[in-house]
C-alpha positions as CSV (number, residue, x, y, z in Angstrom):
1,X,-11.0,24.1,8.9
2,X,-9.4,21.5,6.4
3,X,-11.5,18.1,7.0
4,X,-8.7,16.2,5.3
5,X,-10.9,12.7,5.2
6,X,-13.1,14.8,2.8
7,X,-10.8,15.8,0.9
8,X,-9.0,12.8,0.2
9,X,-12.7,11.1,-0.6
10,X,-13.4,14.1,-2.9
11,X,-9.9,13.5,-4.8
12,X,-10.1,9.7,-4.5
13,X,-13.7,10.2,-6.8
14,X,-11.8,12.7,-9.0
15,X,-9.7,10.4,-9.8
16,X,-12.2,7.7,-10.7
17,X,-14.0,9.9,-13.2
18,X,-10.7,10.2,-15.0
19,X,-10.1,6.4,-15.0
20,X,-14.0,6.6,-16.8
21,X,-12.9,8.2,-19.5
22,X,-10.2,5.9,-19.6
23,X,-12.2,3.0,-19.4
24,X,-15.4,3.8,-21.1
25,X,-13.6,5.3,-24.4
26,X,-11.5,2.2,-24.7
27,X,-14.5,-0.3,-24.8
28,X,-16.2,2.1,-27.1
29,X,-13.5,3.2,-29.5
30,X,-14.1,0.7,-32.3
31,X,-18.1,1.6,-32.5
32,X,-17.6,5.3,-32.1
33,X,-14.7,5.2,-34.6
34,X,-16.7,2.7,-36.7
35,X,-19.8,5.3,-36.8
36,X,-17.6,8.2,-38.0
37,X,-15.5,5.6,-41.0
38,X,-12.4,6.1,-38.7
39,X,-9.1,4.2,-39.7
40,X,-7.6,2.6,-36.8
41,X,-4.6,5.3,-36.2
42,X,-7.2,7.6,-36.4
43,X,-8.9,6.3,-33.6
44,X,-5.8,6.1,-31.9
45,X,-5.7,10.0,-32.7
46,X,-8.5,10.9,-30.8
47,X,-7.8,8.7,-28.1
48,X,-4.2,10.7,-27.8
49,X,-5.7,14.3,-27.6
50,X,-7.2,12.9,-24.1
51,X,-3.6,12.4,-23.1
52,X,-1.9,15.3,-25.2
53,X,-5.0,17.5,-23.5
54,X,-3.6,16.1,-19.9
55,X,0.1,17.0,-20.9
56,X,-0.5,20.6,-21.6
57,X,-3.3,21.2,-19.3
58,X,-1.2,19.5,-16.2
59,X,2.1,22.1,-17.3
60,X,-0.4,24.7,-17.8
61,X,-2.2,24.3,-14.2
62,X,1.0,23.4,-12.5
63,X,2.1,26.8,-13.2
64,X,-0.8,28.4,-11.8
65,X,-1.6,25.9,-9.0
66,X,-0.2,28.0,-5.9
67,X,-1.7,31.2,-7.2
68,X,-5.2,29.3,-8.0
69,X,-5.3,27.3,-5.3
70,X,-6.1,23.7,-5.3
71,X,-10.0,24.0,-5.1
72,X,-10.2,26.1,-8.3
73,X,-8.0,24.0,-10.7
74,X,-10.0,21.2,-9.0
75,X,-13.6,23.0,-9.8
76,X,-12.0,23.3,-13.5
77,X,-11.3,19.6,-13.8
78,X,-14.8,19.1,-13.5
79,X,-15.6,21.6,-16.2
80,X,-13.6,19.9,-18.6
81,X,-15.2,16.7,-17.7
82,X,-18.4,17.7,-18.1
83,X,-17.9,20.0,-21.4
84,X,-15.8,16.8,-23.0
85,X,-18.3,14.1,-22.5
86,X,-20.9,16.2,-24.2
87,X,-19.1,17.3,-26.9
88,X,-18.4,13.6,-27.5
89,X,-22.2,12.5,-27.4
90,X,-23.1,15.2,-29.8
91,X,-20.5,14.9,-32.2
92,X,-21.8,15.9,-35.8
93,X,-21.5,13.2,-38.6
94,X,-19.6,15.3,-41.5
95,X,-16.2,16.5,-42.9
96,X,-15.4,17.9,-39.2
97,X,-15.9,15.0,-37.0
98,X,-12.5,14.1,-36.5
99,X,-11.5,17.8,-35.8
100,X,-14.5,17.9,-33.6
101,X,-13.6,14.5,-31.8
102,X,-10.1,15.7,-31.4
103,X,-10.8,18.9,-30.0
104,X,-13.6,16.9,-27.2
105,X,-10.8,14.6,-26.3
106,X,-8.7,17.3,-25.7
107,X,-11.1,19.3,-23.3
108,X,-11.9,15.6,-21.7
109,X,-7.4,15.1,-21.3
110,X,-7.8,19.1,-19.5
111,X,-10.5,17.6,-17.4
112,X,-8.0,15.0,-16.5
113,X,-4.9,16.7,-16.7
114,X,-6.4,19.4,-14.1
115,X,-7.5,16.1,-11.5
116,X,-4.2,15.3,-11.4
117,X,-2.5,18.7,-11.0
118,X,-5.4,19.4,-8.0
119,X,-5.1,16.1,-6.1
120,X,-1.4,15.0,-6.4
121,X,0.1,18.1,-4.7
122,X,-2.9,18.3,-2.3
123,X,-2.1,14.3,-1.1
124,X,1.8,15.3,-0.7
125,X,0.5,18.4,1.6
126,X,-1.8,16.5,3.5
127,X,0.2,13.2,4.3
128,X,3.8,14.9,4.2
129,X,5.3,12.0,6.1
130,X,4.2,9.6,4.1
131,X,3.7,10.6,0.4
132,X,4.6,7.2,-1.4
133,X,2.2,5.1,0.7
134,X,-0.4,7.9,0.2
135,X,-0.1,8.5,-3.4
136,X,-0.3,4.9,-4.4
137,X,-3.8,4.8,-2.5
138,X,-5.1,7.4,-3.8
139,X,-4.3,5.8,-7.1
140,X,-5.6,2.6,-6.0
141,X,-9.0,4.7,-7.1
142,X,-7.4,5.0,-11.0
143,X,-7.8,1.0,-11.3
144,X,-10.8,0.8,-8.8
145,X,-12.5,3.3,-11.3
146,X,-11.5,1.1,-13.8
147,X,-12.9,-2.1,-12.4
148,X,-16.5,0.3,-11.4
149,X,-16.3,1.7,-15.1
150,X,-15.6,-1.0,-16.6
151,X,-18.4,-3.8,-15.5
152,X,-20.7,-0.4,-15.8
153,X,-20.0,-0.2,-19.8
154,X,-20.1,-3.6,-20.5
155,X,-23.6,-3.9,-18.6
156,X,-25.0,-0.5,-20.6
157,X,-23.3,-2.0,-23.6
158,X,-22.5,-5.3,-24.7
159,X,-22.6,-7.5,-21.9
160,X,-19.9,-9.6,-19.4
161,X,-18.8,-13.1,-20.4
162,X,-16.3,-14.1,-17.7
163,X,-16.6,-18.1,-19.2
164,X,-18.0,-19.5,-16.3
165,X,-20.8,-15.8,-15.6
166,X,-22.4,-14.1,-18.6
167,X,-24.6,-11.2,-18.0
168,X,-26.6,-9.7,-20.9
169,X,-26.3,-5.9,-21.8
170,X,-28.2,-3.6,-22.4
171,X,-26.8,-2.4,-25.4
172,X,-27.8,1.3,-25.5
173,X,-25.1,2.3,-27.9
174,X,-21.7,4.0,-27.3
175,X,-23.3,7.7,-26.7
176,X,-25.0,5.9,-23.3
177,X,-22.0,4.4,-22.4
178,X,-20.1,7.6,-22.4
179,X,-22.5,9.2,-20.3
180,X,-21.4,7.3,-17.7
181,X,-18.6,9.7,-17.5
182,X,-21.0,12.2,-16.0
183,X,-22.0,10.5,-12.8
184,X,-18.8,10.7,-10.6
185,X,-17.8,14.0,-12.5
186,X,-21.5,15.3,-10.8
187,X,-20.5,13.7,-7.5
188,X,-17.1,15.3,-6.8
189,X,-18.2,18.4,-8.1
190,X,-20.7,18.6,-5.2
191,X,-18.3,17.5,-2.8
192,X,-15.9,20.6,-3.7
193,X,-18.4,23.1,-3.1
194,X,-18.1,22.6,0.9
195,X,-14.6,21.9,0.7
196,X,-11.4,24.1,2.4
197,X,-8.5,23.4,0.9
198,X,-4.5,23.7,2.4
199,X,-2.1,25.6,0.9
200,X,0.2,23.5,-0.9
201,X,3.5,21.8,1.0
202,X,5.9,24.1,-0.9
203,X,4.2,27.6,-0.4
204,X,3.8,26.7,3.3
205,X,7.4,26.1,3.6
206,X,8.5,29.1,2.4
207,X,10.2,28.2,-0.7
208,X,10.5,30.7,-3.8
209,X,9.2,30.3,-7.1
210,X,12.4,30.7,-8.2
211,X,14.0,27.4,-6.4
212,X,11.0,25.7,-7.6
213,X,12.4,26.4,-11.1
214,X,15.8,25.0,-9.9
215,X,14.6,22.3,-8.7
216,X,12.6,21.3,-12.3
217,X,16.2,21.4,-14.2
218,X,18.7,19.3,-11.2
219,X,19.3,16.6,-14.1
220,X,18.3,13.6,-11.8
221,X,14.7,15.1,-12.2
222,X,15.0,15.3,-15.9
223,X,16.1,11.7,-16.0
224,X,13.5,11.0,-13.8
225,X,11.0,12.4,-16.2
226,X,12.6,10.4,-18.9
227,X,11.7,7.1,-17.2
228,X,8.3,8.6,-16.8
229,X,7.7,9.0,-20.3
230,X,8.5,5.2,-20.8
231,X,6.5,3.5,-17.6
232,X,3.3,5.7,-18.6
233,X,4.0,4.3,-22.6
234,X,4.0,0.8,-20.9
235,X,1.3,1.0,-18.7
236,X,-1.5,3.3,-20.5
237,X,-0.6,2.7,-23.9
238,X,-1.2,-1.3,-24.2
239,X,-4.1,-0.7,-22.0
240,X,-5.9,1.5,-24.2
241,X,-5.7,-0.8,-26.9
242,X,-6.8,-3.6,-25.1
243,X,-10.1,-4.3,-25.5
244,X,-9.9,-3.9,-30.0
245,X,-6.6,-6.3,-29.0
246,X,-7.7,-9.2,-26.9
247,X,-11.1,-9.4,-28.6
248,X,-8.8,-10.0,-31.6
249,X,-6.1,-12.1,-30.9
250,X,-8.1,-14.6,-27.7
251,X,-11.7,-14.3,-28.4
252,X,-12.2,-12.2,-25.1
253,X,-12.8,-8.9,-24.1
254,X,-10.0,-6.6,-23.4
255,X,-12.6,-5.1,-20.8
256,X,-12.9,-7.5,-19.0
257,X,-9.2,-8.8,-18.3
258,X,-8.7,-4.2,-17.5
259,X,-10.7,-4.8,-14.8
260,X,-9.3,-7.8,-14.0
261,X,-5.6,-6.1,-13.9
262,X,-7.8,-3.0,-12.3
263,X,-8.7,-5.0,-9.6
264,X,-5.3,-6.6,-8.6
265,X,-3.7,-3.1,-9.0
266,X,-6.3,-1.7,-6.8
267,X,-5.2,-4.1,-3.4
268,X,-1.5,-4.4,-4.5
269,X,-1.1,-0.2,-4.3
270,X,-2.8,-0.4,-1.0
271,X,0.6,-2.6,-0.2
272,X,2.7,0.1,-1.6
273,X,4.2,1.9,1.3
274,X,5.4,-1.5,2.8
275,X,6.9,-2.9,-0.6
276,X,9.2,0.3,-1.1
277,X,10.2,0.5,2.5
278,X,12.0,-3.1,1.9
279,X,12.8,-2.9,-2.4
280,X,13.3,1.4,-1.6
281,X,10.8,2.8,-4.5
282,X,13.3,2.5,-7.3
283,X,14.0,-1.2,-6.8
284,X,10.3,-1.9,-6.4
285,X,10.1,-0.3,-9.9
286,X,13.3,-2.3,-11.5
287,X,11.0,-5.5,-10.5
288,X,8.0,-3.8,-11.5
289,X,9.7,-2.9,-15.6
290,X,10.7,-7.0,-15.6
291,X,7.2,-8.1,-14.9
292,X,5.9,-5.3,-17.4
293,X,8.1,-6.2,-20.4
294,X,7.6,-9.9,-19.8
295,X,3.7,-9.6,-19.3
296,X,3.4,-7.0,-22.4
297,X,5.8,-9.5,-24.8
298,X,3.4,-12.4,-24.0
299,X,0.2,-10.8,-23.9
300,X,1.0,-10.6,-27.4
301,X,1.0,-14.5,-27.8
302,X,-2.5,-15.2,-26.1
303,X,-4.6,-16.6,-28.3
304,X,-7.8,-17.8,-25.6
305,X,-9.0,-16.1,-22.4
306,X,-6.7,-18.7,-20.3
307,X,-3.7,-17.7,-22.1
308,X,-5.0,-13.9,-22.1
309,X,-6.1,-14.0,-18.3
310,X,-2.2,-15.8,-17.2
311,X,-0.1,-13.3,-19.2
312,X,-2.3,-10.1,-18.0
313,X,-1.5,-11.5,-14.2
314,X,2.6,-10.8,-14.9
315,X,1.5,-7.6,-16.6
316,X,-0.9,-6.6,-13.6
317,X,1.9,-7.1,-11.2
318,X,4.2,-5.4,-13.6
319,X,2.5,-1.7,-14.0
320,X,0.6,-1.8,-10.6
321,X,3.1,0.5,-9.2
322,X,4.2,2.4,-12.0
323,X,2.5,5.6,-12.3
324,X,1.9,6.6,-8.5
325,X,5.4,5.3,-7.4
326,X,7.3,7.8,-9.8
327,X,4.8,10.3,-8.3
328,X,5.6,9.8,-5.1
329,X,9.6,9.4,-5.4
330,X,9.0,12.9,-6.9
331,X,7.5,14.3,-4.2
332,X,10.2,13.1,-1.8
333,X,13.3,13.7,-4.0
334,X,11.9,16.9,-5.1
335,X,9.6,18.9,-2.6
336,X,10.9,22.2,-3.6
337,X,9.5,21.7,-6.8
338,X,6.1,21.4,-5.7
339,X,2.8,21.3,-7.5
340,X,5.0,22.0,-10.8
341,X,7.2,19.1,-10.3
342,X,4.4,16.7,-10.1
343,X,2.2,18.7,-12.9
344,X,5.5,18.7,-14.9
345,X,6.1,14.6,-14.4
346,X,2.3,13.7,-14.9
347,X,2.7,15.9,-17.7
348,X,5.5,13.8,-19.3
349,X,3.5,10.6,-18.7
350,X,0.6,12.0,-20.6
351,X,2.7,13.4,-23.4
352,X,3.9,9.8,-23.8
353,X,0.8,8.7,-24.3
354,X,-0.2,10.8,-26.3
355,X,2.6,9.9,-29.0
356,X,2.3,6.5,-28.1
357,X,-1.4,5.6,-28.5
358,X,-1.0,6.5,-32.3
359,X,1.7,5.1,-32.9
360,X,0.1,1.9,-31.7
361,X,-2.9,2.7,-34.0
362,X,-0.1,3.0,-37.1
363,X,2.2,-0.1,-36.5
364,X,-1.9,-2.0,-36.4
365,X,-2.2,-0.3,-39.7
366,X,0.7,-0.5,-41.5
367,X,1.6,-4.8,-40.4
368,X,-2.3,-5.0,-41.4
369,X,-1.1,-3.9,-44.9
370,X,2.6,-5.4,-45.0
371,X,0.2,-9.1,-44.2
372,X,-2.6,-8.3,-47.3
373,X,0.2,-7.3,-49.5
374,X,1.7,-11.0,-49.0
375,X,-1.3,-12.0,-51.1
376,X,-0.7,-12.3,-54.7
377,X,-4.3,-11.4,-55.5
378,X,-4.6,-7.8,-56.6
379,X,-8.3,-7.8,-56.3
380,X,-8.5,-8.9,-52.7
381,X,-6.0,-6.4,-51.9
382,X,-8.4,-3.7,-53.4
383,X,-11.6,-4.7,-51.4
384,X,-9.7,-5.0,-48.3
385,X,-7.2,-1.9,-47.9
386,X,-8.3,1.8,-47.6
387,X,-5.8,4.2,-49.8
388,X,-5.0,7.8,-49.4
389,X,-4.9,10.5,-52.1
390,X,-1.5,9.0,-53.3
391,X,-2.8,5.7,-53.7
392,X,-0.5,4.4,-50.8
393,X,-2.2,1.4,-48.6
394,X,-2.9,3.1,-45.0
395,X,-5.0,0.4,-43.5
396,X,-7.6,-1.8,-43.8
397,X,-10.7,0.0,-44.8
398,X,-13.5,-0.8,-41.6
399,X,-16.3,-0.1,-44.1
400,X,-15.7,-2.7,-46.9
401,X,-14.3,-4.6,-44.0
402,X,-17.7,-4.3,-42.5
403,X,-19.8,-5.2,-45.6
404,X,-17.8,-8.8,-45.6
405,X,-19.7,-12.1,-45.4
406,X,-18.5,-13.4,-41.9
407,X,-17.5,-16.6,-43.4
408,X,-15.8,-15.6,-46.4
409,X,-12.4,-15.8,-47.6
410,X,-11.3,-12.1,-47.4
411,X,-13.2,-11.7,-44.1
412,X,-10.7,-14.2,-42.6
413,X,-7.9,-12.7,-44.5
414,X,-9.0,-9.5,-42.9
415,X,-9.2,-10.5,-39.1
416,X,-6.0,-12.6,-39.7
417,X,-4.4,-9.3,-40.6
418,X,-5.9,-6.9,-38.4
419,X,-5.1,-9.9,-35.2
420,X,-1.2,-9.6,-36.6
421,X,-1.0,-5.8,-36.7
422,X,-2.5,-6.1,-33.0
423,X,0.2,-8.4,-31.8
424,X,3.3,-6.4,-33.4
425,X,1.8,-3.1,-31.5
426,X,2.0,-5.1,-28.0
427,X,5.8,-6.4,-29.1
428,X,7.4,-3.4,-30.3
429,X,5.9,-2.0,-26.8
430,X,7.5,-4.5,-24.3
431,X,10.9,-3.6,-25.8
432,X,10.7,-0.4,-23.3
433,X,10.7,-1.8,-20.2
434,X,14.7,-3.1,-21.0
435,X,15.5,0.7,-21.2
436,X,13.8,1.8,-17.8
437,X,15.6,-1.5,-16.2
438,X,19.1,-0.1,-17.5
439,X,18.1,3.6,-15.8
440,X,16.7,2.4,-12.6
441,X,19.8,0.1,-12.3
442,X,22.1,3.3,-12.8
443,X,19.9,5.4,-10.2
444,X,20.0,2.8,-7.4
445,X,23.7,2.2,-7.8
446,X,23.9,6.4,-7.5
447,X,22.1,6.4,-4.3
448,X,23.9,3.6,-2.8
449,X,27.2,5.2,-3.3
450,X,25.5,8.2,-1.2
451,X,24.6,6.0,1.3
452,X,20.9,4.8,0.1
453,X,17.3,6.3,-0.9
454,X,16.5,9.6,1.1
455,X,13.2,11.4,1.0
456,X,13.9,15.2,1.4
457,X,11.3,16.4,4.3
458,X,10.7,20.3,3.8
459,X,9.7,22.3,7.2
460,X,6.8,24.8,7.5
461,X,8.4,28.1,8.5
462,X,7.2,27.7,12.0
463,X,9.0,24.1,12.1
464,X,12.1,26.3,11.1
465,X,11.7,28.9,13.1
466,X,11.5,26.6,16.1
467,X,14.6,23.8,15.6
468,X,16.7,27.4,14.6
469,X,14.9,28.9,18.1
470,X,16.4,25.5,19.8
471,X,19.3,25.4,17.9
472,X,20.7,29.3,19.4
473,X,19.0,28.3,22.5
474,X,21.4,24.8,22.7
475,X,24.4,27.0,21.7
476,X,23.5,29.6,24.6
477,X,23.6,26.5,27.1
């Protein structure tokens, strides 16, 4: 028998091991990428494989989903955690540890891409009527893990400083931290070894694997997945950066205003279901790309944590409802599409990220370099930027960067630069949010000229058999 509180526990915790990795990586990037002599789109390289892993693991499972079964993919999710969080921890220190970092991130992104091709499809199955309102709370658990993970690191690592409550740390180092990443991994694990699981909403209904293709190529899913690949670039990307950001630019951990967004995300998704019913989902996410874009662009001007904490607040209310919102129009536009559809959409938001979290890393970089080079001394410009085998500036170099008397003249030029690069990334991403205003303008002026939003509900073959059985049966009458 399917016990569908269990399940919706055990997916809710799945979840909040993925927002770990999310979470604990983030506050640790800049020591772990320190300890390997990583240049800043480096780390932003590795922090993309999690995300390039989730793309290709989430096409890869949503094409196997319905002959897997839900509790399999789910059991490999929590392989992948497992196997990527240790390969992490024991990286070697040599020529190969960015290949080897890469390739852990990427089995960490399967571990993550494989939660979200298990739960999404099983929450759509087991609240059919309701699949917005669901799929927003279960991804109230993404910022609640956030909030969980992310006082966690800061009390194994450096320590909170909210201004008015500081708590020492422990400061175990950045291998400790990750291993936080194990603990709800172990728990859900356990949970799935009891657990039955459905059969997902499309193969109960019937529906061919060859509609389910169809469905993935109608071209209002395809521009659907467009706006996907921009909402997950302006949610996950500035996020990622933000704790090496805001410590930069205001003096405050990034950290700490994630789990202050975390936590306001967490209530306002419980709010979801209500919110679209009024807005429909697409106008709540026009309102939701405004508050984004505005947040984003003046994040990017805090310089102390009451500046920092005031622009995060638009930004919070901004992205709250991205991610499980385009999810759950997904499953109501497109049901025939099935586990695929939303593997194939998560997929696109990961992919994003993927491309985007570098990119980040290289705009840091390369305004680091465009400020230095405004100095007319040659010499400074040597200690301070790292070269590559053509002698071309690529960055600020972290270990002569490192070896910098705190109150010397280059160290400031150096922080002044790297706080510059930092605010250029968050610009150049709040320019997004104008192009997913223009598209979900365009798609609610579609709908209303066919008469408003309408969730498609798709019938078990017993529900069809039965209104076609009352249908003959009001025509015999």
């Amino acid at each position: 028998m399917v016990n569908r509180r269990w399940l919706f526990v055990c997916s809710c915790i799945a979840l909040v091991t993925s927002a770990f990795t999310f979470i604990v990586r983030g506050d640790i990037l800049q020591d772990m990428g320190n300890a390997f002599l990583l240049t800043q789109e480096q780390k932003g390289g590795i922090e993309g494989a999690v995300f390039m892993g989730m793309a290709l693991s989430m096409v890869a499972g949503g094409l196997v989903c319905d002959m897997l079964g839900m509790k399999l993919i789910m059991i490999i999710a929590f392989a992948c955690h497992l196997g990527g969080a240790l390969a992490t921890i024991f990286a070697p220190h040599s020529e190969l540890s960015y290949p080897w970092l890469y390739a852990a991130s990427l089995l960490m992104g399967c571990g993550n891409g494989m939660t979200e091709v298990g739960v999404n499809p099983l929450i759509a199955t087991l609240y059919a009527d309701r699949k917005t309102h669901y799929l927003n709370i279960l991804h109230a658990w993404w910022p609640g893990g956030l909030v969980i993970g992310g006082i966690t690191v800061r009390l194994v690592g450096k320590g909170l400083d909210l201004g008015f409550l500081k708590v020492a740390g422990l400061d175990m180092g950045w291998q400790w931290s990750l291993g936080l990443i194990v603990l709800p991994a172990f728990v859900y694990g356990l949970m799935l070894i009891p657990a039955k699981f459905p059969s997902t909403e499309r193969v109960a209904s019937g529906v061919s694997t060859g509609d389910m293709f169809k469905e993935c190529l109608r071209p209002l899913f395809l521009i659907w997945g467009f706006c996907m690949l921009l909402t997950a670039a302006t949610e996950l990307g500035p996020q990622k950066w933000q704790e090496s950001v805001m410590s930069s630019v205001a003096g405050i951990s990034g950290t700490q205003i994630l789990v202050y967004t975390s936590g306001m995300m967490f209530i306002l998704r419980h709010f979801a279901g209500p919110i679209a019913h009024a807005l429909s989902p697409t106008g709540m996410l026009t309102g939701s790309a405004i508050l984004a874009g505005v947040g984003l662009y003046l994040l990017s001007f805090a310089n102390n944590a009451a500046t920092a904490f005031g622009y995060a607040t638009i930004f919070g209310l901004g992205i709250a409802f991205f991610w499980p919102t385009m999810l759950g129009v997904t499953a109501e536009r497109f049901p025939r599409g099935g586990a695929l559809a939303l593997a194939l959409m998560g997929s696109m938001g990961n992919l994003s990220i993927s491309q985007v979290l570098p990119q980040m890393g290289h705009i840091v970089d390369t305004n680091a370099v465009t400020f230095v080079e405004k100095i007319e001394s040659k010499d400074t410009q040597q200690k301070l930027l790292k070269y590559d085998d053509a002698k071309h500036p690529i960055g600020l170099d972290p270990v002569a960067v490192e070896k910098l008397p705190k109150d010397s003249a280059e160290a400031k030029v150096a922080a002044a630069a790297q706080e510059h690069g930092y605010r250029m990334a968050f610009r150049t991403v709040a320019m997004l949010p104008i192009v997913l205003v223009c598209v979900f303008v365009g798609i609610i002026l579609y709908d209303r000229s066919r008469g408003g939003y309408k969730p498609e509900v798709l019938l078990s073959r017993e529900e069809e058999n039965e209104l076609m059985a009352g249908g003959v049966q009001g025509a015999v009458e």
